[in-house]
C-alpha positions in Angstrom: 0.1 -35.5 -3.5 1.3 -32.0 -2.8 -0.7 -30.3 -0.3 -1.2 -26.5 0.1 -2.2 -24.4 3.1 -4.7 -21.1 2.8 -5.0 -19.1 5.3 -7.5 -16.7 6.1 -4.9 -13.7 5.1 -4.3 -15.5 1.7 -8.6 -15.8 1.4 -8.7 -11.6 1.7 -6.0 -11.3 -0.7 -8.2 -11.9 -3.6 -10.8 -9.6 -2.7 -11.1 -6.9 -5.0 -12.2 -2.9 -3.0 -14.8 -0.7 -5.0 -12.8 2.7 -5.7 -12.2 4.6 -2.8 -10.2 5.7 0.5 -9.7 2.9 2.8 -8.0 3.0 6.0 -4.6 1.3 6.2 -1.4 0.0 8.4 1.9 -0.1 6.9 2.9 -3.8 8.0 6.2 -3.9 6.4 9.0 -2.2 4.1 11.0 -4.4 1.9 13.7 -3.6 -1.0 14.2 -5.4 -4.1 16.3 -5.2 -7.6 14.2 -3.9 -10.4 13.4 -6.5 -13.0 16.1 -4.6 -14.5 18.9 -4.8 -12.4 19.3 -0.9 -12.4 17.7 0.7 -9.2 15.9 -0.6 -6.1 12.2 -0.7 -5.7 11.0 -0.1 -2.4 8.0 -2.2 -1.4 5.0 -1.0 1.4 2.7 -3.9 2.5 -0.2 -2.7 3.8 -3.2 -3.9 5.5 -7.1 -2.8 5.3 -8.1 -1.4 8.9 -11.7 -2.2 10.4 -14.0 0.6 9.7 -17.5 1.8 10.8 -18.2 2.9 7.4 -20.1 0.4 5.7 -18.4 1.6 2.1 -15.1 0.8 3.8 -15.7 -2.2 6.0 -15.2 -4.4 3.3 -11.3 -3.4 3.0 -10.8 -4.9 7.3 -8.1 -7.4 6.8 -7.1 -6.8 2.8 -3.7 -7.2 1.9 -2.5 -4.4 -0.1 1.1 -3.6 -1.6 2.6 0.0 -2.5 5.8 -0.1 -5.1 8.0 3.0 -5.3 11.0 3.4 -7.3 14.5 5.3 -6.6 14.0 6.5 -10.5 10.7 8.4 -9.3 11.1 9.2 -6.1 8.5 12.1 -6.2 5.6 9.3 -6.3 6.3 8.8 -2.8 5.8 12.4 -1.9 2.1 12.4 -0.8 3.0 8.3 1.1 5.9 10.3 3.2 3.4 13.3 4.2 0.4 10.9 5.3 2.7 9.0 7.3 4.0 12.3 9.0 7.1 13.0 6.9 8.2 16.8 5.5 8.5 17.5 2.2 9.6 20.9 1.1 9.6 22.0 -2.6 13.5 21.8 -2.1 12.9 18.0 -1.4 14.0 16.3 1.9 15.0 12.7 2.9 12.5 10.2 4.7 13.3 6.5 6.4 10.9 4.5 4.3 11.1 2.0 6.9 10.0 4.5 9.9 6.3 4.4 8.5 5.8 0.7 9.6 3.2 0.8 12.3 1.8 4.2 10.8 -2.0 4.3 9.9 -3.1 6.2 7.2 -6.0 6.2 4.2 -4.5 4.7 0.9 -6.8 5.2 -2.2 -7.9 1.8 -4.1 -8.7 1.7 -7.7 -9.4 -2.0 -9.1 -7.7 -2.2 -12.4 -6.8 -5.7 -14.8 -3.4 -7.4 -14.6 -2.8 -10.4 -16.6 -6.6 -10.9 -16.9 -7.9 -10.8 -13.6 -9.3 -7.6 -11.3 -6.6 -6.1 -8.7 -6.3 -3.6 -5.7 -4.3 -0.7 -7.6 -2.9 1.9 -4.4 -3.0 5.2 -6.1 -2.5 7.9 -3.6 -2.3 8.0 0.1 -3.2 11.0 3.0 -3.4 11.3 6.6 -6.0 9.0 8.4 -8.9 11.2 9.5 -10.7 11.2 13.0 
């Protein structure tokens, strides 16, 4: 019989945040096709911080994950300023990558996909305090 392993990480990533800020780590950058096979989607894993605030202890541990696009670039704008990055209204140019490591609040809005309640990562800013 096939066995499988949960771990503790795998246990958070079915918890579902209330709406709200939550403080985060960026714990990796990845790059993948599109389903399409016509641009590159850049992917941030994140993970929920500990917190004294009650409202946002529940997030400690929570796997989350950010996609941005090359076809929408300006999605990633307010990402790239909370993770220290400059963005003019001419633009500018930011090493995705660079920001693993970096802390920062993300904004969580639980949403349905393919029937069941996920984390949706709407926004991000700077980590206050």
């Amino acid at each position: 019989m096939a066995k499988l392993t949960i771990t503790p990480q795998d246990m958070k990533r079915s918890t579902v945040l209330d709406q709200g800020w939550y403080p985060v780590e960026v714990t990796a950058v990845t790059e993948e096709p599109n389903a399409k096979g016509d641009s590159t989607n850049i992917i941030v894993d994140l993970v929920g911080l500990p917190s004294s605030d009650p409202d946002k202890a529940k997030g400690a541990g929570v796997p989350l994950r950010r996609y941005f696009t090359e076809k929408a670039p300006g999605f990633a704008v307010n990402f790239i300023k909370a993770c220290g990055g400059s963005v003019t209204d001419a633009g500018g140019t930011f090493d995705i990558a660079s920001s693993v490591g970096r802390k920062l609040e993300a904004f969580v809005k639980p949403r349905p996909y393919e029937g069941r309640m996920t984390n949706d990562v709407a926004d991000f800013r700077k980590l206050e305090g």
